[in-house]
DRENLO-733244 format. One line per field, with one value per residue (C-alpha): residue number from 1; residue in one letter; x, z, y. Coordinates in Angstrom, 2 decimals, decimal comma, always signed. Layout:
# DRENLO-733244
seq NUM|...
type A|...
east X|...
up Z|...
north Y|...
***
This chain:
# DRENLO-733244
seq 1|2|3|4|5|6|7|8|9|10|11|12|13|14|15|16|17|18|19|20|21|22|23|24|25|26|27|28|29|30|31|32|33|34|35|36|37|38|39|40|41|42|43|44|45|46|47|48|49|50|51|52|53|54|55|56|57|58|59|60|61|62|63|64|65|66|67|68|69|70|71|72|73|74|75|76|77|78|79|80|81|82|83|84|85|86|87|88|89|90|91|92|93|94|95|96|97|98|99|100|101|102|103|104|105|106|107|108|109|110|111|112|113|114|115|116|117|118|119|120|121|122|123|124|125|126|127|128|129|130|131|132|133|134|135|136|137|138|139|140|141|142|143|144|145|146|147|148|149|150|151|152|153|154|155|156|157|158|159|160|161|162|163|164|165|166|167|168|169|170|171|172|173|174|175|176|177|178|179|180|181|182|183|184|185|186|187|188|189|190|191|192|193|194|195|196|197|198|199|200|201|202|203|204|205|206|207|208|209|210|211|212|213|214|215|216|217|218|219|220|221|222|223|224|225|226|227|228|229|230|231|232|233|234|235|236|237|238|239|240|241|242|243|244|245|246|247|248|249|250|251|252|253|254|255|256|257|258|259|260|261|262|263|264|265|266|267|268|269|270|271|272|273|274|275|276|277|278|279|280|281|282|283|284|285|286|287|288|289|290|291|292|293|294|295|296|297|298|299|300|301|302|303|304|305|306|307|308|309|310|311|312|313|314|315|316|317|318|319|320|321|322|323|324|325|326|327|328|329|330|331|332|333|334|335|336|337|338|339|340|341|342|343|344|345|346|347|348|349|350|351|352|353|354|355|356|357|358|359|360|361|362|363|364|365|366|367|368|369|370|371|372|373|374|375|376|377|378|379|380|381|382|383|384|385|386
type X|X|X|X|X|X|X|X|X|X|X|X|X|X|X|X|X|X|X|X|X|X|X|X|X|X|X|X|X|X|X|X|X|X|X|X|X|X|X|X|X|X|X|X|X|X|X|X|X|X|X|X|X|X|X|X|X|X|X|X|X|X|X|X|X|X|X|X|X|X|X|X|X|X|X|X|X|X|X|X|X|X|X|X|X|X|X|X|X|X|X|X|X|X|X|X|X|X|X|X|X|X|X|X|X|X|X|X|X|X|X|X|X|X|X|X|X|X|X|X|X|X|X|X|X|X|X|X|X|X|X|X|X|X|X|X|X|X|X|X|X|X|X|X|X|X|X|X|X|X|X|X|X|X|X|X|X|X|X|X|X|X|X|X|X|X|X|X|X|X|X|X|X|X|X|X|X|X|X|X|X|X|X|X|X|X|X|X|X|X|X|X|X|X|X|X|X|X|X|X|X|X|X|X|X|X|X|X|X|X|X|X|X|X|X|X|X|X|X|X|X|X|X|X|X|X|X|X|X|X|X|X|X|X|X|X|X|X|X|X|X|X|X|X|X|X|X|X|X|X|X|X|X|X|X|X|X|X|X|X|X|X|X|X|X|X|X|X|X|X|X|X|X|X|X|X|X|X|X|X|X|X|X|X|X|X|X|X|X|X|X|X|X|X|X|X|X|X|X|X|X|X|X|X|X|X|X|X|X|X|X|X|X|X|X|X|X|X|X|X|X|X|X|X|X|X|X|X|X|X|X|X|X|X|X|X|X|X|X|X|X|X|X|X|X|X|X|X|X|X|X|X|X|X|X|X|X|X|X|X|X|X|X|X|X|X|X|X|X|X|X|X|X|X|X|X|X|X|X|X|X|X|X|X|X|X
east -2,83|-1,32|+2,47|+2,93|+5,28|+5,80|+5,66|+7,95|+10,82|+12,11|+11,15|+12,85|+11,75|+14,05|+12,84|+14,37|+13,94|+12,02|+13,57|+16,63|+15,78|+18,23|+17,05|+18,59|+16,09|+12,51|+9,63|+7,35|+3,46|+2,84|-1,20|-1,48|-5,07|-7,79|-10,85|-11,62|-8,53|-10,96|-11,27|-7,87|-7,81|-7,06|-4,88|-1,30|+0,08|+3,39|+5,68|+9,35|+12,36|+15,17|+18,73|+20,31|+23,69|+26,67|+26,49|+23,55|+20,73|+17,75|+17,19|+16,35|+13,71|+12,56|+8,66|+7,95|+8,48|+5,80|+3,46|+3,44|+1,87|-1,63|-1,54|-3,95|-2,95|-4,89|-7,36|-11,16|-13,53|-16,80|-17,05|-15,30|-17,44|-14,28|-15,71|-13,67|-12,45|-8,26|-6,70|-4,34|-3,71|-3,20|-3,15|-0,11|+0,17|+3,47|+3,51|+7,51|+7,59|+11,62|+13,35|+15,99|+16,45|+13,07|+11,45|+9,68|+9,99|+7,66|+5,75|+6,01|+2,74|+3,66|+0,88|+1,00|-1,19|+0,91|+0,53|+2,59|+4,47|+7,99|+10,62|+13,68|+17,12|+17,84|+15,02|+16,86|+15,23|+11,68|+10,56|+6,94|+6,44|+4,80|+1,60|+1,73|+4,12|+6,81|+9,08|+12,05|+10,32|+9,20|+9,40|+5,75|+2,58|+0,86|-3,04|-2,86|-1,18|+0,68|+3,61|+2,46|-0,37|-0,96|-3,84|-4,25|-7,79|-9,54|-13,59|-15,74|-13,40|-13,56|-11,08|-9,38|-6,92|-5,87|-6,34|-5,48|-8,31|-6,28|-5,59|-9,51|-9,31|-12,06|-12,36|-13,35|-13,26|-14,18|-15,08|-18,99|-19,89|-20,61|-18,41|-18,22|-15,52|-14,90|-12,66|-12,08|-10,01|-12,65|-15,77|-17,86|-19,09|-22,65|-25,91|-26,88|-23,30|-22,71|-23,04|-19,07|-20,51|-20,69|-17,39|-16,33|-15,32|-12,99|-14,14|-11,69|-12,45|-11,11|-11,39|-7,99|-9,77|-10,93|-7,45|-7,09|-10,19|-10,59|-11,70|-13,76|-14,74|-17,31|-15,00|-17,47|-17,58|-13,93|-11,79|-8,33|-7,22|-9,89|-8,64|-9,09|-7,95|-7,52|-7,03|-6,43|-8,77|-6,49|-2,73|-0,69|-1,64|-1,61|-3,07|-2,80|-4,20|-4,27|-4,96|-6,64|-5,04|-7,32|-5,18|-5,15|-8,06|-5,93|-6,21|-4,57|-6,29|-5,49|-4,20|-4,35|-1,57|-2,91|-0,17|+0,56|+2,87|+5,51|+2,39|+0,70|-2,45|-3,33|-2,96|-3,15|-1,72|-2,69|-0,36|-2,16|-0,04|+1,42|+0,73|+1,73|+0,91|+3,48|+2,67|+5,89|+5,09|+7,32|+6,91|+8,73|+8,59|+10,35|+10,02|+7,59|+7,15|+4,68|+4,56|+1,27|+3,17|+0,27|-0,96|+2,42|+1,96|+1,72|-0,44|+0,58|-1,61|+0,01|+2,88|+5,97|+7,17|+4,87|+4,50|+3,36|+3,56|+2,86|+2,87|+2,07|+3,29|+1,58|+3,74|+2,47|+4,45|+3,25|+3,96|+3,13|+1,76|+3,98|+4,80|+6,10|+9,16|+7,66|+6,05|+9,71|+8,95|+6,17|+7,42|+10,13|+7,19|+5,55|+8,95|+9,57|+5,36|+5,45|+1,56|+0,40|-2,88|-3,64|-7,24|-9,17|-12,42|-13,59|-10,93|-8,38|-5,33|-2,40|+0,61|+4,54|+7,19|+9,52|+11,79|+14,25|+16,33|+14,90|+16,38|+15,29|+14,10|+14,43|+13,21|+16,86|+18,06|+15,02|+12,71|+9,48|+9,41|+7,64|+8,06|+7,89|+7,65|+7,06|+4,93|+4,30|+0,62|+1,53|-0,83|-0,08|-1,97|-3,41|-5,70|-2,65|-4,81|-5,14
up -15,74|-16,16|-16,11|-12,51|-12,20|-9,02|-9,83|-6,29|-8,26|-11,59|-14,00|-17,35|-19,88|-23,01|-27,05|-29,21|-33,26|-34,38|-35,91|-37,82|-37,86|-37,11|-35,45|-35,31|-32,35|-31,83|-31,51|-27,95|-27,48|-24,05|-22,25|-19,23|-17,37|-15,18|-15,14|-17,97|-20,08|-22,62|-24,99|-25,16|-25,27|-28,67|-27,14|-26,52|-22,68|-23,76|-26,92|-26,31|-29,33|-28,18|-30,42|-29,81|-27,79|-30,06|-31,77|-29,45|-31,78|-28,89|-26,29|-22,66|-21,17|-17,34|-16,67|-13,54|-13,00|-16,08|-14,48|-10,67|-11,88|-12,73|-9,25|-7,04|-3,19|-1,64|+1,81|+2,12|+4,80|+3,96|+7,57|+7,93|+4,26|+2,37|-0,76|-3,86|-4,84|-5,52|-8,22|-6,63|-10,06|-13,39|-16,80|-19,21|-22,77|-24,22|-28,55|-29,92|-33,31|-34,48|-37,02|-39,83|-40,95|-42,46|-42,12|-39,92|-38,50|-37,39|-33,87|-30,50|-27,88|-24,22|-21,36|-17,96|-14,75|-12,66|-8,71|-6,47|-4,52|-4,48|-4,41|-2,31|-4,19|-2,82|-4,99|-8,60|-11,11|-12,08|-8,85|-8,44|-12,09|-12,30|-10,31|-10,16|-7,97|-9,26|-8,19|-9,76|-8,45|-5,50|-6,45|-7,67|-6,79|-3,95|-3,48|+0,01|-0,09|+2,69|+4,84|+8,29|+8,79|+12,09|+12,50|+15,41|+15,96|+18,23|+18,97|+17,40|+14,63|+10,65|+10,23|+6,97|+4,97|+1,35|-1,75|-5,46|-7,21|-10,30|-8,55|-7,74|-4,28|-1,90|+1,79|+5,03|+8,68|+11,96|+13,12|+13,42|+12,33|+8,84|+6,08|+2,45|-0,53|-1,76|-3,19|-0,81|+1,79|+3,92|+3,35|+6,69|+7,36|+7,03|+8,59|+5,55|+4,31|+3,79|+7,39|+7,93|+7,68|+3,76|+2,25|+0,49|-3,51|-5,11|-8,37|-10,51|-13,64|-16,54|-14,24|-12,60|-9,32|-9,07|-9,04|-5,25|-2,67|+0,80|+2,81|+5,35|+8,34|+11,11|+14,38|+17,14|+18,21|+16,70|+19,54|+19,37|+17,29|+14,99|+11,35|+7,63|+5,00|+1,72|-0,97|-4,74|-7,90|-10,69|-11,44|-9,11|-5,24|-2,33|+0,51|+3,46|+7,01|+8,74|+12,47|+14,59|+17,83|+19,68|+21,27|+24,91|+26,01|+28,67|+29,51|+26,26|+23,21|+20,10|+17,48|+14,27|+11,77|+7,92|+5,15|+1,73|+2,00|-0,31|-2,75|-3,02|-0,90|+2,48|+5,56|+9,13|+12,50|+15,82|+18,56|+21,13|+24,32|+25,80|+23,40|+24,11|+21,58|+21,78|+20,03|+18,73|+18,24|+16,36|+16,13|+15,11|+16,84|+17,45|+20,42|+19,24|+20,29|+22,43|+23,74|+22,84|+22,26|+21,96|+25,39|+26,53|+28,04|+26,64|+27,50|+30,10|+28,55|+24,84|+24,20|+23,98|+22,01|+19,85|+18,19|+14,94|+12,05|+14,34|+13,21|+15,36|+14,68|+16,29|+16,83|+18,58|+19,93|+19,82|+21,23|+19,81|+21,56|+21,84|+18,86|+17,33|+15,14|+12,40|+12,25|+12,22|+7,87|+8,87|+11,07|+8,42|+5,98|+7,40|+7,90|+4,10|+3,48|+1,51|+2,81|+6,38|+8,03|+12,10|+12,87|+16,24|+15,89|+12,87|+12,71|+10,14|+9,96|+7,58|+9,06|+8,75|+10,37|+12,33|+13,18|+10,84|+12,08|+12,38|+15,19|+14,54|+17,31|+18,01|+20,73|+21,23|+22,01|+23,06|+24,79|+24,22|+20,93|+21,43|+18,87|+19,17|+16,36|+16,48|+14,18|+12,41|+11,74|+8,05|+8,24|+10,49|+13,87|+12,77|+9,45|+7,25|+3,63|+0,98
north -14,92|-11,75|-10,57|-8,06|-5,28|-3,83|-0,13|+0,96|-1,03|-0,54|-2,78|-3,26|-5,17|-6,01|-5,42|-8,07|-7,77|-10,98|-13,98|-12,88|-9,04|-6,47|-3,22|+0,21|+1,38|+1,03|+3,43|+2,08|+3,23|+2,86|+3,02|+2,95|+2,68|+1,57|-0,34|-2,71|-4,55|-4,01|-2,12|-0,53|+2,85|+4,25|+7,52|+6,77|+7,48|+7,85|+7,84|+6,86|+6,10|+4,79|+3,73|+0,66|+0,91|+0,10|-2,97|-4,42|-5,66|-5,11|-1,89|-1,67|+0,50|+1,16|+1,59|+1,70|+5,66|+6,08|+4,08|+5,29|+8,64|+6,66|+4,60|+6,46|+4,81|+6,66|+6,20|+7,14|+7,21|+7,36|+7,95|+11,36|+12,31|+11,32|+9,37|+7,69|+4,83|+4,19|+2,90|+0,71|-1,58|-0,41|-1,83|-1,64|-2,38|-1,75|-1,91|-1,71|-1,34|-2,12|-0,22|-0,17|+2,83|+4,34|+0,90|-0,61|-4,04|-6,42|-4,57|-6,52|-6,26|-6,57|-6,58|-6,13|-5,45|-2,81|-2,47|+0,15|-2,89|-3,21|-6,04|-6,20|-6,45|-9,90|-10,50|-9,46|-6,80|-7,53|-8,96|-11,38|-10,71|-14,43|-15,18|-18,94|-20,81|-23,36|-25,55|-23,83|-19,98|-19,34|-15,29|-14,81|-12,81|-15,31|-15,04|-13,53|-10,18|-9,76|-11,70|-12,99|-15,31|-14,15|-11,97|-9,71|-8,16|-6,14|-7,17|-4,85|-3,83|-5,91|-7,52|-7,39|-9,70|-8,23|-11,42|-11,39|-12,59|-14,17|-17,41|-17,56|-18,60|-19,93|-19,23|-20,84|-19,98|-21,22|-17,66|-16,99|-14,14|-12,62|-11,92|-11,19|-10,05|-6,04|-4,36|-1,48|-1,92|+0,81|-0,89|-1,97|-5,18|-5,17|-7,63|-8,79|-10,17|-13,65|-15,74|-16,84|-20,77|-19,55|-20,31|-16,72|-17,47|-14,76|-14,13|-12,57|-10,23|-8,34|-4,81|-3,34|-2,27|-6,20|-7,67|-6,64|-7,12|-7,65|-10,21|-8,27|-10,14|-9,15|-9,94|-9,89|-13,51|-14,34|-15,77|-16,07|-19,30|-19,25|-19,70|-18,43|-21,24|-19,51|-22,59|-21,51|-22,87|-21,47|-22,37|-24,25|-25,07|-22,06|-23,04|-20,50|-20,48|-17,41|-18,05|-14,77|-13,59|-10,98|-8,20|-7,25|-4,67|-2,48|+1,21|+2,50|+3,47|+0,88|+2,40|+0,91|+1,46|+1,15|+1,11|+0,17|-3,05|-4,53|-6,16|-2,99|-3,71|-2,24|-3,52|-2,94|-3,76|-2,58|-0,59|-0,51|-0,37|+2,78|+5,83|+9,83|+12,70|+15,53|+19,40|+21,27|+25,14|+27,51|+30,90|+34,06|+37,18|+40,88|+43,60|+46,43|+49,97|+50,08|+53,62|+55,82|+59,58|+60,89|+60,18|+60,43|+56,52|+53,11|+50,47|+47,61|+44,83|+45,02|+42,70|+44,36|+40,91|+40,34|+36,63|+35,68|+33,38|+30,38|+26,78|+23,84|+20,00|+17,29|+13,79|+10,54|+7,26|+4,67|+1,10|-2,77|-5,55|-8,32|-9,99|-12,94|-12,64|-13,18|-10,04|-8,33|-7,91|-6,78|-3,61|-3,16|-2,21|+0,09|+1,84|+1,60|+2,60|+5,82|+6,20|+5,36|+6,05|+5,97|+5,29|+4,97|+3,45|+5,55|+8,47|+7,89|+10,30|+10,76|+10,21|+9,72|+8,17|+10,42|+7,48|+6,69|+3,62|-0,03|-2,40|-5,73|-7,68|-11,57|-13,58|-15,06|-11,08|-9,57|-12,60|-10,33|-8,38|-5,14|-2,36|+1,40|+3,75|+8,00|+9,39|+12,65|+13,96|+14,70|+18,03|+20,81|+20,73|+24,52|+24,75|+26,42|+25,06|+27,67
***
């Protein structure tokens, strides 16, 4: 199973002479890419030498800022005629070849599989690097990408649960319906899919955009309590059951928030009480001459202050349905997202968060825990693209 860095968070990794060697620096060839682990590519990403520190027989190096610039986390809708597919894991081979002097010393090979998650600092440096769960770590890579195991859905709409494939997990569900296993967070379920009685097996592979896919369910007869049991195959036990909880269908549109969470997978969660767009204008403007001399008049219907250079910004708040407190790391990643999408039914928008301070909520404060959060449309209301 491979070795994960989380690409949001920096990750070090420490170059030690072998056996009895003693360096003076080494020279590192990093390559960083996509799709198969094999072949490696023969062109070098990047070439990096680096000196020891004083009497220290090893160096340090940082990755993670080399690697975000090849992790495309991105959104497409092949609805709104936005094709492609992102790269939302990346392979990394680091070779350090030691020195002394003019010679070399013997090379090291690391290898990695590189997502844009992040770890918390509660969590020390070089956080979920292992993928298998022990009893002396619990701070690994777990086969169901994301936090709560509460589900909330809306009838009509797929329903979506982000898995790494490494632990090759099977699936099961009470829900009837139709389901089946991609690796595209925006694919649509489909008739001919896999009936939900079917249980769904994650097959894992030596691709990058395989290492995160979606379970994609069809939700129209799901009912609220309905489970998924995801069980692992490979490495030590995960078991998880996800349990469904369909949301309240009221007079406000349901908004569904998609964002790139702490794992580096998408996810969503619906808002879908009380919603109001807002449009901020700015403009500049000056008072003109409007007087014709020629004729000696001027002409009432021209502005005398005339406006120009106008921009528009459109916001939106929006408001949760009730939650359980669970979901509180939930909220508190979208705030940290760098991405987030709204979509309504098959509209998806870029958008950012305008709030910038978190209260957390508990049901021993609060009773109900409701959330709301003001967003930014991250383009400009008026078509300003050149």
């Amino acid at each position: 199973m491979s070795n994960i860095i989380n690409a949001r968070s920096p990750f070090f990794i420490k170059v030690d002479p072998v056996g009895t060697e003693v360096m003076d620096g080494a020279n590192l060839d990093i390559k960083i890419w996509s799709g198969d682990i094999t072949p490696i590519p023969t062109e070098t990403t990047y070439q990096i030498n680096k000196t020891i520190i004083g009497t220290n027989n090893f160096i340090n190096i940082e990755l993670s800022l080399l690697i975000r610039d090849f992790l495309d986390t991105e959104y497409y809708n092949v609805n709104q005629g936005i094709a492609g597919v992102a790269d939302d894991a990346v392979w990394v081979q680091v070779v350090a070849t030691p020195y002394s002097g003019e010679t070399n010393l013997t090379p090291i090979t690391y290898s990695y599989l590189a997502f844009d998650g992040y770890g918390y600092f509660s969590e020390g440096s070089n956080p979920r690097t292992l993928t298998d769960p022990t009893t002396l770590n619990n701070n690994y890579t777990p086969q169901v990408l994301q936090d709560n195991r509460i589900v909330f859905f809306k009838r009509g709409e797929d329903i979506r649960i982000p898995i790494f494939s490494e632990p090759a997990p099977s699936a099961v569900t009470t829900i009837s319906g139709v389901w089946d296993l991609s690796d595209v967070y925006w694919e649509q379920s489909n008739v001919n899919w896999d009936a939900t009685s079917v249980p769904q097996n994650i097959v894992d592979s030596d691709l990058s955009q395989d290492k995160i896919q979606y379970l994609i369910i069809d939700s129209a007869q799901a009912v609220t309590g309905d489970t998924i049991t995801i069980t692992s195959s490979v490495g030590n036990s995960q078991v998880d059951v996800i349990t469904l909880q369909e949301i309240e269908c009221g007079k406000y549109e349901d908004y569904r928030v998609i964002f790139y969470n702490k794992f580096g997978a998408l996810q969503d969660i619906y808002m879908s009480k009380k919603s109001s767009k807002n449009l901020k204008v700015k403009s500049d403007s000056y008072k003109r001459n409007i007087f014709n001399s020629q004729e000696n008049e001027y002409n009432a219907l021209r502005h005398q202050k005339y406006v120009f250079d106008v921009t528009a910004q459109e916001s939106i708040s929006l408001n949760s349905e009730f939650f359980p407190e669970e979901f509180n790391d939930l909220v508190e990643q979208i705030f940290i997202a760098e991405q987030i999408w709204l979509a309504l039914d098959i509209q998806v928008s870029p958008v950012v968060i305008q709030s910038s301070s978190l209260k957390y909520k508990t049901h021993t404060n609060d009773k109900l825990i409701q959330y709301g959060i003001d967003f930014d449309y991250s383009n400009s209301f008026l078509n300003s693209v050149r």
